[in-house]
C-alpha positions as CSV (number, residue, x, y, z in Angstrom):
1,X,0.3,-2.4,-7.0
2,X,-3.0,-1.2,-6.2
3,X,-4.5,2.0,-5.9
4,X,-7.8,2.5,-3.4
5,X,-10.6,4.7,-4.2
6,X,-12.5,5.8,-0.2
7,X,-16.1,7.6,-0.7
8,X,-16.8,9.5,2.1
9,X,-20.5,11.3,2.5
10,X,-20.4,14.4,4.2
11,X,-19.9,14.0,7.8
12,X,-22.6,16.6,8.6
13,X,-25.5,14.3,6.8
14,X,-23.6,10.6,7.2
15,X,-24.5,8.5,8.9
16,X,-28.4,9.1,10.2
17,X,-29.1,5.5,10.9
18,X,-26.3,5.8,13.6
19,X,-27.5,6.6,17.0
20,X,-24.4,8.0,18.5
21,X,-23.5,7.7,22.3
22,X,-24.9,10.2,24.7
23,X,-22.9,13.6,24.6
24,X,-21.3,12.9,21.2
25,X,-21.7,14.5,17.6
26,X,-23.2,12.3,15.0
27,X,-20.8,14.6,12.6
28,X,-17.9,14.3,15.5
29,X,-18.3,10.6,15.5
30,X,-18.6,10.1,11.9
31,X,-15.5,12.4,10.7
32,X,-13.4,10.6,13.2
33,X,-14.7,7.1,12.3
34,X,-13.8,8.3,8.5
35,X,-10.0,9.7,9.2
36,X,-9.4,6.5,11.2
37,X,-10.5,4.4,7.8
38,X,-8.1,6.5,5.5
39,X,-5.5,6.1,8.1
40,X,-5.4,2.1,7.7
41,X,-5.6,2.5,4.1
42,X,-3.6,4.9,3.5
43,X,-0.9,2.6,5.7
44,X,-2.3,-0.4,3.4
45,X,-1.7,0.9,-0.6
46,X,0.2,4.3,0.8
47,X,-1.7,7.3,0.9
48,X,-0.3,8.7,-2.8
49,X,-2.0,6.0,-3.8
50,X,-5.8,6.6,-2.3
51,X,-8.2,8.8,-3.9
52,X,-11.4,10.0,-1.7
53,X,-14.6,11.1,-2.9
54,X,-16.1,13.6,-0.6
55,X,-17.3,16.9,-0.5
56,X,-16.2,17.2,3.3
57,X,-14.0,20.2,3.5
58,X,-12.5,18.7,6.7
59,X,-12.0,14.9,5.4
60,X,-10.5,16.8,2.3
61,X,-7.8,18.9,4.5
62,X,-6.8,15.8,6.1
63,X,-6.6,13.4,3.3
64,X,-5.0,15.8,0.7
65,X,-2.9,16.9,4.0
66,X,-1.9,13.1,3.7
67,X,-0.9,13.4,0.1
68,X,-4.0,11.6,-1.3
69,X,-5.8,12.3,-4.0
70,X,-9.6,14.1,-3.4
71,X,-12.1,14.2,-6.3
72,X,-16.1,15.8,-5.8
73,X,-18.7,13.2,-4.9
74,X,-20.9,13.8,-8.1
75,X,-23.9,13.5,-4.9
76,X,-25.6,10.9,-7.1
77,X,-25.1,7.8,-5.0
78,X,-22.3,5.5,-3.6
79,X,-21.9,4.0,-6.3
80,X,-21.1,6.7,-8.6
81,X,-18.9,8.2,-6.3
82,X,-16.9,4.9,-6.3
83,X,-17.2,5.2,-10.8
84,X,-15.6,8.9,-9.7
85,X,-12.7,7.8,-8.0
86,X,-12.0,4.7,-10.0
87,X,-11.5,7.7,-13.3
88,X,-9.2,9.8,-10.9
89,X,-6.9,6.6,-10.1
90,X,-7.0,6.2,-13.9
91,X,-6.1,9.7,-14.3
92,X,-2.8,9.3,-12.7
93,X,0.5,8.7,-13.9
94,X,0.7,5.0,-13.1
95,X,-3.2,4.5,-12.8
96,X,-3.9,2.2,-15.8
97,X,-1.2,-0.1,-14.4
98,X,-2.8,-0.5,-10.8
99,X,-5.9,-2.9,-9.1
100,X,-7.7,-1.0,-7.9
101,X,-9.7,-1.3,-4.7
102,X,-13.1,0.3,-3.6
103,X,-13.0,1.0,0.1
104,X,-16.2,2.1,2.5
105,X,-14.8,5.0,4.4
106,X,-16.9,4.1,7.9
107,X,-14.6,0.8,9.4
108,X,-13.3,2.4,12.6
109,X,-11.4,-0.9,13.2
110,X,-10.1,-1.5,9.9
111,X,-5.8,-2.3,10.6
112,X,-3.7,-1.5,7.0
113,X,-2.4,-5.2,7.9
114,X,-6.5,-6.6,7.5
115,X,-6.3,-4.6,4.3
116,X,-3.0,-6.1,3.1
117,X,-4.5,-9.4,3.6
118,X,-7.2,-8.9,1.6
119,X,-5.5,-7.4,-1.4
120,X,-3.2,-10.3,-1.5
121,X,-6.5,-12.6,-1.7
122,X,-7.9,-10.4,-3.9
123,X,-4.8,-10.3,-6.4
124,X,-5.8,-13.8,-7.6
125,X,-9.1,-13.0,-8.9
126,X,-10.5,-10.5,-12.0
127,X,-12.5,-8.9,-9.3
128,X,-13.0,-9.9,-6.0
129,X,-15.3,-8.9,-2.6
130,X,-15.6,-8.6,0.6
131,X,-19.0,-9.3,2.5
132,X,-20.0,-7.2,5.5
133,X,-20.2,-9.2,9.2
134,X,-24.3,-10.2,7.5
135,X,-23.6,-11.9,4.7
136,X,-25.5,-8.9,2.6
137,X,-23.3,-5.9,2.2
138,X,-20.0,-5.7,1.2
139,X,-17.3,-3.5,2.5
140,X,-14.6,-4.1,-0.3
141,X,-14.6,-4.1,-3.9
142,X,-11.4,-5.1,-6.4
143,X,-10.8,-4.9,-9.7
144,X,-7.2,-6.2,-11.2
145,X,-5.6,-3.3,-13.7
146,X,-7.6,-2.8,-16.9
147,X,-10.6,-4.6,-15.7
148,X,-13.6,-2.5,-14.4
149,X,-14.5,-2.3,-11.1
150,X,-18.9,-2.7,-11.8
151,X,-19.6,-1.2,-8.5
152,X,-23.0,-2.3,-6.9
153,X,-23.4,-1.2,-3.3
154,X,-26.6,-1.1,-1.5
155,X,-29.2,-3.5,-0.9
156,X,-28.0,-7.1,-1.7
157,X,-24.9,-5.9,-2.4
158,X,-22.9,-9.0,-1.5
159,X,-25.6,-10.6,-3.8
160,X,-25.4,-8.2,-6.6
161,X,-21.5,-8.4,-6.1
162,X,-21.2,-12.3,-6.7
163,X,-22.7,-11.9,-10.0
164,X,-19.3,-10.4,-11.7
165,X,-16.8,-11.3,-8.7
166,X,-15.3,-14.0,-6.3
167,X,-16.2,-13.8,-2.5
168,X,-13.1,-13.8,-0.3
169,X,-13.6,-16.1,2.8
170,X,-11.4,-16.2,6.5
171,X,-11.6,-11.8,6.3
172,X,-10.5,-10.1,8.8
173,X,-13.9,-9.5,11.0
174,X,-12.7,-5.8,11.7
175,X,-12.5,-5.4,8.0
176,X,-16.2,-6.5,8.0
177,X,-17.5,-4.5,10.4
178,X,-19.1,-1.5,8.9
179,X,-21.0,0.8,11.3
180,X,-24.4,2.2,10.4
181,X,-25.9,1.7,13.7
182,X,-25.7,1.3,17.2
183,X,-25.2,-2.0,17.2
184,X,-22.1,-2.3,14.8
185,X,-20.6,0.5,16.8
186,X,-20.2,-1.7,20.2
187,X,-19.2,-4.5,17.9
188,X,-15.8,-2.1,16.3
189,X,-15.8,-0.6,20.2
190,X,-15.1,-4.3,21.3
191,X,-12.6,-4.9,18.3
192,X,-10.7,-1.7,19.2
193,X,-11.2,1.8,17.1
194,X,-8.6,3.5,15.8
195,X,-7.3,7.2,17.6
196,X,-9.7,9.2,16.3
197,X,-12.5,7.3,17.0
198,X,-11.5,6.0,20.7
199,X,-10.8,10.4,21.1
200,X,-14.2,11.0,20.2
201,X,-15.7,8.4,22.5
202,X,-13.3,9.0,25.2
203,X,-14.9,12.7,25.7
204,X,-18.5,10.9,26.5
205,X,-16.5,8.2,28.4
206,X,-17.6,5.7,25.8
207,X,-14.3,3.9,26.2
């Protein structure tokens, strides 16, 4: 039973590492790589069961339009955004009883079946990772029910990470490929993007 908690930065000031293709929106780009994410986890844990942190009116239609949960982002960093949502999922009915599981909201080629297979890896450990494609970031966070999730994204995460929870090994890659620049953004192209993202592509013939 797990419950995931998806921070998403508003899509008008995400992403500004991220060169985007010629003739497409850095905000187009990054709302669509964000709707795709929710989509495979919402298909992973169900979508009554994800909470986002954003202050994105449009990521809130659609994920509330979903029937997921959407708290603030208390605009004091990722990590206390991912503290925020972690407190909703708490909040709920059932939350005390559910893992829960701290998702980055920009993996374009995330599939809710890469997700599944992490969360069953995950389910054996007090908290568990995931490592981004460079060994340095991480891209998933889990926490079993009643145990707290100690958030520490950014620099050396994967590092920081390892200090109060297991690595997982054999991930799916598109579950490890986060996209912050160019570079990672052929790399999820290659892998296959969800709709959304392929849509906003395909109008700069990206794809």
């Amino acid at each position: 039973m797990w419950s995931a908690v998806v921070p998403v930065k508003a899509t008008s000031t995400g992403k500004s590492r991220l060169a985007p293709p010629r003739g497409v929106p850095r905000q187009r780009l990054a709302l669509a790589m964000a709707i795709d994410t929710l989509a495979a986890v919402g298909g992973a844990v169900g979508f009554d069961h994800v909470v986002v942190v954003t202050d994105d009116e449009q990521v809130r239609e659609l994920a509330e339009g979903r029937g997921s949960r959407v708290v603030a982002d208390p605009r004091l960093g990722l990590n206390d955004a991912i503290r925020a949502g972690a407190a909703a999922v708490l909040a709920l009915p059932d939350g005390s009883t559910r893992a829960v599981a701290a998702v980055l909201g920009d993996l374009p080629s995330l599939r809710a079946d890469d997700l599944v297979l992490a969360l069953t890896n995950a389910a054996a450990h007090e908290r568990a990772y995931v490592p981004d494609l460079a060994g340095t970031g991480t891209v998933l966070l889990t926490a079993r029910a009643g145990v707290e999730l100690l958030p520490r994204f950014g620099r050396r995460s994967a590092a920081l990470h390892r200090e109060a929870a297991t690595p997982l090994s054999g991930m799916p890659i598109r579950l490890r490929t986060d996209v912050d620049d160019q570079a990672s953004l052929l790399r999820a192209i290659r892998l296959g993007c969800g709709p959304q993202t392929r849509a906003a592509l395909n109008e700069a013939h990206w794809t």
